[in-house]
C-alpha positions as CSV (number, residue, x, y, z in Angstrom):
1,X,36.1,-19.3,38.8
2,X,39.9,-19.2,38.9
3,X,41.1,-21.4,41.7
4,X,45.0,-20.6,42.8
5,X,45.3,-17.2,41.0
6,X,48.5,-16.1,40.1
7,X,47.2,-12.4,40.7
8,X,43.9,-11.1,41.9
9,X,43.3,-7.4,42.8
10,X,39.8,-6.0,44.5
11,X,39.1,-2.6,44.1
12,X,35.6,-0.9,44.7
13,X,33.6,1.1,42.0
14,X,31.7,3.9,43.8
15,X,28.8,6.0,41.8
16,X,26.1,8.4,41.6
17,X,25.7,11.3,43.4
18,X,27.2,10.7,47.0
19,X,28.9,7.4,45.5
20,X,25.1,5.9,46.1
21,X,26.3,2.7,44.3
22,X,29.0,0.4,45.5
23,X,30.5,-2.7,43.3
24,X,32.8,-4.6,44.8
25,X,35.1,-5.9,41.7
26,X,37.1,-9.3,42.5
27,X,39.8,-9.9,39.4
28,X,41.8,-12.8,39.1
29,X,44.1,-14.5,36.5
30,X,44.7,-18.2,36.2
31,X,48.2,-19.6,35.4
32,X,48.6,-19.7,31.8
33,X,48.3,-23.1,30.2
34,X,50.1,-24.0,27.0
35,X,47.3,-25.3,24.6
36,X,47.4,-28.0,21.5
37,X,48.0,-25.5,18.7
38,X,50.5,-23.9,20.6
39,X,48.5,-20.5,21.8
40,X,48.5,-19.9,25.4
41,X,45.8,-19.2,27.5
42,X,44.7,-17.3,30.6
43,X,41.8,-17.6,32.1
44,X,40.2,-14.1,33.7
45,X,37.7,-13.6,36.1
46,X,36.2,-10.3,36.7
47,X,33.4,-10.5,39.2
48,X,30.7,-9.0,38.9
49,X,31.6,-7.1,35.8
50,X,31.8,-10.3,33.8
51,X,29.2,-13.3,34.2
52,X,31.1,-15.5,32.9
53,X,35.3,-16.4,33.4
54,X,36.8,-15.0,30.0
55,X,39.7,-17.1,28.0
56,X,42.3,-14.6,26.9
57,X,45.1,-16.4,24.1
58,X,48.4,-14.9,23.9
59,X,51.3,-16.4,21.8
60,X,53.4,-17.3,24.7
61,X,52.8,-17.0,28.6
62,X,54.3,-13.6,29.4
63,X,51.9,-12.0,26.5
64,X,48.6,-14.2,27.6
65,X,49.6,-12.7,30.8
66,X,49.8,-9.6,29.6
67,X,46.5,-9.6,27.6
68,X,44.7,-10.6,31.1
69,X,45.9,-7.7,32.8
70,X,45.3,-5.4,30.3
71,X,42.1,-6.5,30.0
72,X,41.2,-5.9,33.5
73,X,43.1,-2.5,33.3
74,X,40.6,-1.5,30.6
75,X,37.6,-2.6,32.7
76,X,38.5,-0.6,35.5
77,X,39.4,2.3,33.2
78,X,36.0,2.0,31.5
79,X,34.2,2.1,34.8
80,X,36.5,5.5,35.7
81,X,35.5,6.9,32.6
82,X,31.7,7.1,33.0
83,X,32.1,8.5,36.2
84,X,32.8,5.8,38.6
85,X,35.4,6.8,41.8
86,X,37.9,3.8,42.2
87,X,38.9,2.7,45.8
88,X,41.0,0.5,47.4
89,X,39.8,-1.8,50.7
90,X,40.4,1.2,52.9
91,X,39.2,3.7,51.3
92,X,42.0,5.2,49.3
93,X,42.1,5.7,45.8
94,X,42.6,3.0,43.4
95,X,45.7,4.5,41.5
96,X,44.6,3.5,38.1
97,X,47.1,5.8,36.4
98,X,49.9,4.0,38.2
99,X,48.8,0.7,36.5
100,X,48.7,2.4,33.3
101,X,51.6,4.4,33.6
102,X,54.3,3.5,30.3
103,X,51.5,1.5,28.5
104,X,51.2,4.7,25.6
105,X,54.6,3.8,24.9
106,X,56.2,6.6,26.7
107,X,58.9,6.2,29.4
């Protein structure tokens, strides 16, 4: 559990023929915290995709940060890709590509 998140995002997974399965997917990221050897860590949760809170290391905050977004990017890109439809809270589409959009290292 991340308590005080410095960004969350929800977004709904819908598939199956007639989007017969619904998961509602709660992502958040922890601050991150400088540790003893110097790393720096983020903690992610991605409920219910993940069981368990993940502990992503970056070598200083902006790339642990990074890391934790880019993981949940790639979890919600994952789901898209075997088929899932991706939706905001109202019903809209989730606009993955927008999130990913200069990552390939175009501009």
């Amino acid at each position: 559990m991340v308590t005080d998140p410095i960004a969350s995002i929800e977004v709904t997974a819908l598939s199956g023929e007639g989007a017969q399965l619904q998961l509602d997917i709660r992502a958040s990221i922890a601050a991150p915290q400088r540790q003893s050897d110097g790393s720096w860590l983020c903690r992610v949760v991605v409920a219910p995709l993940q069981e368990q809170a993940l502990d992503v290391r970056g070598v200083d905050s902006f790339h642990a940060l990074w890391l934790a977004c880019s993981l949940i990017l790639k979890l919600l890109t994952q789901l898209k890709d075997g088929g899932a439809r991706l939706e905001n809270a109202d019903g809209s589409e989730f606009p993955l590509d927008a999130y990913l959009a200069g990552l390939d290292g175009k501009r």
